[in-house]
C-alpha positions in Angstrom: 34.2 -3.9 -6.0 31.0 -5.3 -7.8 30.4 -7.5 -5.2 31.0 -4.8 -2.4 28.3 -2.6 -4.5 26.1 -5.3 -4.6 25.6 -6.3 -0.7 25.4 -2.3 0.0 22.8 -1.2 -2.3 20.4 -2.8 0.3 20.9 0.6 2.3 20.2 2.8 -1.0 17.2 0.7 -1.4 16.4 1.0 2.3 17.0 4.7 2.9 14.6 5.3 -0.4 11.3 3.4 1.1 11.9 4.6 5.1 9.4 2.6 7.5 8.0 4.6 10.6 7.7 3.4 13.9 3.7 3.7 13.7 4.4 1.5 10.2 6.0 -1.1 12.1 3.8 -2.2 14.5 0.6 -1.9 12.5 -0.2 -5.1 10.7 -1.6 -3.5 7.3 1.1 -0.3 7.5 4.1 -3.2 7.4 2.9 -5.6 4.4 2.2 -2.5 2.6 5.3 -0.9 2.8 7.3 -4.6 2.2 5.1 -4.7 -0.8 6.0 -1.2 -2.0 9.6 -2.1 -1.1 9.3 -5.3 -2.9 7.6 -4.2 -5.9 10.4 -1.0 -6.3 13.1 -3.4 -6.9 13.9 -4.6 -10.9 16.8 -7.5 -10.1 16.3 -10.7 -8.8 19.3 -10.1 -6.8 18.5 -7.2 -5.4 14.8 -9.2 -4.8 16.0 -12.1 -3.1 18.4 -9.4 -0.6 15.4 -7.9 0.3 13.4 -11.0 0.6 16.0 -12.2 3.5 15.8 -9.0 5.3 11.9 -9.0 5.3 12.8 -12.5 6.6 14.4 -11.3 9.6 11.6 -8.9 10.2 9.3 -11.4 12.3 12.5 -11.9 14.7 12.3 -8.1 16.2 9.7 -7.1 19.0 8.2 -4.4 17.3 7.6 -6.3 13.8 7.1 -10.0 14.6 3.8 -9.7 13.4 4.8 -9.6 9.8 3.6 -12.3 7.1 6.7 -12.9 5.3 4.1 -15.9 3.9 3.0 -13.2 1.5 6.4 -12.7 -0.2 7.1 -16.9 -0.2 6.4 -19.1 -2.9 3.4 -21.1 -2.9 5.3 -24.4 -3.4 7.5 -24.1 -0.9 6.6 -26.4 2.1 5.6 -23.8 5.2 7.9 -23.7 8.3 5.5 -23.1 11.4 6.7 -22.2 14.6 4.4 -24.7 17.1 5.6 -22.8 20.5 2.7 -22.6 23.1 3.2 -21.6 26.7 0.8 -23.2 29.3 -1.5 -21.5 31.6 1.3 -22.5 34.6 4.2 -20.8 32.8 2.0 -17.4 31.7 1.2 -17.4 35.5 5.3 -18.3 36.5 6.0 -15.5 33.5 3.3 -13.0 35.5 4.9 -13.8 38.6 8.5 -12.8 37.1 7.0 -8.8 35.7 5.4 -8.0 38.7 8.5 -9.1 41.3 10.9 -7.3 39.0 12.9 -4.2 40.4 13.3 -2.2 37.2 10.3 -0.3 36.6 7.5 1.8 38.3 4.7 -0.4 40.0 2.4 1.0 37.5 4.5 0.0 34.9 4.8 -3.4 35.8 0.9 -3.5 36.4 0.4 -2.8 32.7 3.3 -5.2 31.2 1.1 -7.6 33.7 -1.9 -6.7 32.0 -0.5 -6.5 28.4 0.5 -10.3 29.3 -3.1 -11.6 30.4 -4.9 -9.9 27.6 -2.1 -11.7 24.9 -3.1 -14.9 26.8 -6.2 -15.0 27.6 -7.8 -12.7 24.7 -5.6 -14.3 21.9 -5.0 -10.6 21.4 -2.1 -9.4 18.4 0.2 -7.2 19.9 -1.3 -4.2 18.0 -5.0 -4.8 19.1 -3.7 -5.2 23.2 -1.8 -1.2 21.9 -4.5 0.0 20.9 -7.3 -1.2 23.2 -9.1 1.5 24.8 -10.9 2.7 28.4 -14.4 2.4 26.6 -13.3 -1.2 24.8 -13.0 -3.5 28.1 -16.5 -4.2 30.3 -16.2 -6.1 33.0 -19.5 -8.2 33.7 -21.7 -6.8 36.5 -22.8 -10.1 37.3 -19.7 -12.4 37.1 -16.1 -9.8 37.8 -14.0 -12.1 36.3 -15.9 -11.7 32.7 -15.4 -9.0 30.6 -16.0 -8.1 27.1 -13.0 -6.9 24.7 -14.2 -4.9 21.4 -11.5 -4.9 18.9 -12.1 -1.9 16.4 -10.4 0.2 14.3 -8.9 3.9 16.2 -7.1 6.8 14.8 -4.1 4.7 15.7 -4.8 1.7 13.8 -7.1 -0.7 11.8 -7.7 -4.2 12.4 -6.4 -6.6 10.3 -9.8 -7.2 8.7 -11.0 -3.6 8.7 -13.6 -5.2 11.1 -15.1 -4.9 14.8 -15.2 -8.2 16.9 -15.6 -8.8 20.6 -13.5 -11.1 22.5 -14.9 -12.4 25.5 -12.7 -13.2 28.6 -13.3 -15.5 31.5 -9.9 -15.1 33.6 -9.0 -16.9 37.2 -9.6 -14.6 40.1 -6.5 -13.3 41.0 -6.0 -12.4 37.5 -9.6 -11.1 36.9 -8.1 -8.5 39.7 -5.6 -7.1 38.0 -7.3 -6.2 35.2 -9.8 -4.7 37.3 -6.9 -3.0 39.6 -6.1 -1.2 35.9 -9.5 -0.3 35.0 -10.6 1.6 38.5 -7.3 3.6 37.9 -8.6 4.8 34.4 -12.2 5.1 35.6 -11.8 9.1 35.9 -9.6 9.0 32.6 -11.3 10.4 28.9 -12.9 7.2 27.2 -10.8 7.2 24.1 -7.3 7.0 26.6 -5.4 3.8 26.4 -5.8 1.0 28.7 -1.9 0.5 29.1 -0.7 3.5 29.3 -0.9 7.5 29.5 -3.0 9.9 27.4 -1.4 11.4 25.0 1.8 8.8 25.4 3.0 7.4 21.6 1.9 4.3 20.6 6.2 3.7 20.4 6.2 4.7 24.1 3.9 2.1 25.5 5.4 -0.4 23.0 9.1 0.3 24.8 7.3 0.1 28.4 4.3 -2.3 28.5 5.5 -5.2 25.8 9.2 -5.3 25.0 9.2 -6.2 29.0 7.0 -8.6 28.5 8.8 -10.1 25.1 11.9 -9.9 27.1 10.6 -12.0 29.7 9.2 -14.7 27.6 12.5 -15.0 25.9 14.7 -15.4 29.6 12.4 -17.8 30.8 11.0 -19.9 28.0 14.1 -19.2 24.9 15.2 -17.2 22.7 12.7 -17.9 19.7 9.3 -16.9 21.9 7.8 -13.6 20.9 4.9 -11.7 22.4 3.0 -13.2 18.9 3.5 -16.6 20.9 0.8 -15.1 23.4 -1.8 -14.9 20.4 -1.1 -19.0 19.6 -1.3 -20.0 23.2 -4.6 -18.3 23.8 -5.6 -20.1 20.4 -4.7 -23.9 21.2 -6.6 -23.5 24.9 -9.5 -21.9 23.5 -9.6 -25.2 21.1 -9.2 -27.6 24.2 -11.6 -25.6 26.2 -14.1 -26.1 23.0 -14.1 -29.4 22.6 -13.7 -31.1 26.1 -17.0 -28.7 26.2 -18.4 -30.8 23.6 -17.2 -34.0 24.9 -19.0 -33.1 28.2 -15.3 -33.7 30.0 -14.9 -32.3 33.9 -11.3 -32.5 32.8 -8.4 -32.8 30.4 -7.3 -36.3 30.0 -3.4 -34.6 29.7 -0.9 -34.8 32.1 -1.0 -31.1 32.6 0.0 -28.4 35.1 -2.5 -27.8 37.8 -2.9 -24.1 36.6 -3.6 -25.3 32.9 -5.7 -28.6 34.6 -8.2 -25.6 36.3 -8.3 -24.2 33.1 -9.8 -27.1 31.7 -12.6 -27.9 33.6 -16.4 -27.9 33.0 -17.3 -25.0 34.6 -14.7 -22.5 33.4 -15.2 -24.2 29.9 -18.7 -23.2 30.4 -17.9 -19.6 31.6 -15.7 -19.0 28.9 -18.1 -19.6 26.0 -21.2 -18.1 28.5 -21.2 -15.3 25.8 -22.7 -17.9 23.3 -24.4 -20.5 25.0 -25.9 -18.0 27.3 -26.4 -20.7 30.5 -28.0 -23.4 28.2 -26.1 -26.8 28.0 -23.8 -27.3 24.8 -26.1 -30.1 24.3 -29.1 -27.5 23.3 -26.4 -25.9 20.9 -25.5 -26.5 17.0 -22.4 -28.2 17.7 -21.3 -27.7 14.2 -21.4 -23.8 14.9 -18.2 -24.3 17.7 -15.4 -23.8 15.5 -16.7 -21.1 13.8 -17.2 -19.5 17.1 -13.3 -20.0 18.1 -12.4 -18.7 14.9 -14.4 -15.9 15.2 -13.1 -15.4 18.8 -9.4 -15.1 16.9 -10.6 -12.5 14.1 -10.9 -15.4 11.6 -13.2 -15.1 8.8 -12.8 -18.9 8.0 -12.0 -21.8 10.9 -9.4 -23.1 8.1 -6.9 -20.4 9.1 -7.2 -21.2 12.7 -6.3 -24.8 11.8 -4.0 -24.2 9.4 -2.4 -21.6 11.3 -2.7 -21.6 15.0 -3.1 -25.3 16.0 -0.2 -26.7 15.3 0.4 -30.5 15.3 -2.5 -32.7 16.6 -0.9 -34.5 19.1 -3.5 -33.3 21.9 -6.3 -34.8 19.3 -6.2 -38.3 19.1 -6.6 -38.7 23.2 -10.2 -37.2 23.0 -11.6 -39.8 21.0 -10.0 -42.8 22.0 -11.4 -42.5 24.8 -15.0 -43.2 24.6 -17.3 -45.5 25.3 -19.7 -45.3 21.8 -19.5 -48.4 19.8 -18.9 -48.3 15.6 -20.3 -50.5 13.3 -18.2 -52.4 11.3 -19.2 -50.2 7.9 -18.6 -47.2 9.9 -15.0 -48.6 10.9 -14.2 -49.5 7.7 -15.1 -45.7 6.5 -13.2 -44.2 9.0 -10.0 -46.4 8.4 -10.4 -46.2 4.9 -11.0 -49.7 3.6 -12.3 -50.8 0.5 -15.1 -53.2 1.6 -14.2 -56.1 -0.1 -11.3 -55.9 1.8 -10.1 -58.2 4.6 -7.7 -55.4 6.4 -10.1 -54.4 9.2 -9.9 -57.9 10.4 -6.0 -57.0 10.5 -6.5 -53.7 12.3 -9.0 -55.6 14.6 -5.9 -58.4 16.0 -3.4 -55.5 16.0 -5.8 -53.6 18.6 -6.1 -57.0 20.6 -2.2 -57.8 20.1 -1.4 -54.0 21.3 -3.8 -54.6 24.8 -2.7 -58.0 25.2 1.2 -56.1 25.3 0.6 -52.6 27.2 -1.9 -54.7 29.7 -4.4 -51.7 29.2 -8.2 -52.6 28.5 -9.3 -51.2 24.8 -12.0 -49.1 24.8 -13.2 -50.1 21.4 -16.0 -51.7 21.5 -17.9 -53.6 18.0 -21.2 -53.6 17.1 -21.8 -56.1 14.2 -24.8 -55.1 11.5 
């Protein structure tokens, strides 16, 4: 009987702290009513039942933006979850919401747009709810730019309290569609919603425009992908995009798809940061400004918690700068290998690079300059 009591107070606990559906899928509304909830509670036991239903929290549609970070200890080793979807499978995933037979055209459109802006604008699922008539522009002179501003509305705050705009450069055909959306609000009040219908609840364009969307990401791509996933896929391109920029690249050096390869070239790396370097070369820029500009982009205060996390593993890294054609010094190599100078290990390092080319039949593209 203890026991029974025990695992069934949960729903005392629960039914004393009750979370609304505007709660839910505002960012600041959820941690604050898990830490009320959290801080209510007296027994450990009672604490750590809690701690694994907050747990579960990040695994439903309408809450997987929650931190459960926050409620973890700080010497526990973080779990991350590294999924990214490529520009090929957002467009396969695109192609699947707007040849679907459940649904109105128009509401299909919008779970299309909802999509794109996820991708593309790194959006959270709240800020793509609550964006606005009057918070997209499209670019007069280029129709496939547009300018985002992420704000706080009488439905919401950002997560920062703050205003940032996002700036978009998207591929023709899905430039269109976000324009297809825009001329049929361009006679609505400037304060409706972009997705959706004025007046229509914040839980009834949730239901409509992104659970499709969630639901479709988990049929074709597993179970684990959430809409959240969107955000961390727009995050890792915008990174690539950066610095093949600054590596002056007409190209990724990955065996991508060709959708994702177009992504990656010069000119759309140029157009998608056109909002900063304002049609001079990245040469003319502070290159030591870019990844404060892609945090930025993201609502980041710091580039740390881009890195730490929204680019998960580094496995896409170590291709960009092997492949080069500068020359290092040998005081330089040692530095960047970490070897004490009266040491003979570079030496070592140096006939393991030879040995390696010598096996693979490849031509190293390390090249020594002796001081």
């Amino acid at each position: 009987m203890s026991s029974l009591s025990k695992y069934t107070n949960i729903y005392t606990t629960l039914s004393n702290h009750p979370l609304t559906y505007i709660q839910a899928s505002d960012h600041d509304g959820l941690m604050q009513w898990a830490t009320t909830l959290y801080e209510s509670i007296d027994s450990e036991g009672d604490r750590w039942l809690i701690y694994n239903f907050l747990r579960f929290l990040p695994q439903l549609s309408v809450t997987e933006h929650f931190d459960i970070s926050q409620f973890s200890s700080p010497f526990l080793s973080l779990s991350v979850d590294p999924f990214r979807l490529s520009v090929d499978q957002c467009f396969m995933t695109l192609e699947v919401l707007l040849s679907q037979s459940n649904g109105s055209a128009l509401q299909r459109l919008f779970c299309a747009v909802a999509l794109i802006l996820g991708f593309y604008g790194a959006l959270r699922r709240e800020e793509v709810l609550r964006l606005r008539c009057q918070d997209i522009v499209c670019n007069p002179d280029n129709t496939c730019r547009f300018t985002l501003r992420i704000c706080n509305t009488s439905e919401g705050n950002t997560k920062n309290k703050t205003t940032r705009f996002v700036y978009l450069a998207l591929p023709s055909a899905i430039a269109k569609l976000v324009r297809v959306v825009r001329h049929i609000k361009r006679h609505c009040s400037p304060t409706t919603p972009l997705l959706g219908f004025k007046n229509e609840s914040m839980t009834s364009r949730q239901l409509h425009y992104l659970l499709p969307v969630t639901k479709a990401l988990k049929a074709l791509w597993g179970n684990n992908v959430r809409f959240h996933h969107l955000r961390h896929s727009g995050a890792h391109w915008l990174m690539q995009q950066g610095v093949l920029l600054a590596f002056d690249w007409d190209g990724s050096p990955f065996c991508v798809g060709d959708a994702t390869q177009a992504m990656l070239t010069k000119q759309v790396c140029q157009e998608r940061f056109y909002f900063w370097l304002e049609g001079r070369d990245f040469s003319h820029m502070n290159d030591g400004l870019l990844f404060d500009v892609i945090a930025e982009q993201l609502g980041h205060s710091h580039y740390a918690t881009t890195r730490w996390s929204y680019l998960h593993g580094i496995e896409w890294l170590p291709p960009l700068f092997l492949i080069n054609e500068r020359g290092f010094e040998h005081n330089e190599l040692r530095y960047l290998l970490g070897i004490k100078p009266e040491s003979k290990d570079v030496f070592r390092f140096l006939n393991t690079l030879t040995s390696k080319k010598q096996d693979t039949g490849t031509h190293s593209t390390l090249r020594l300059m002796w001081g």
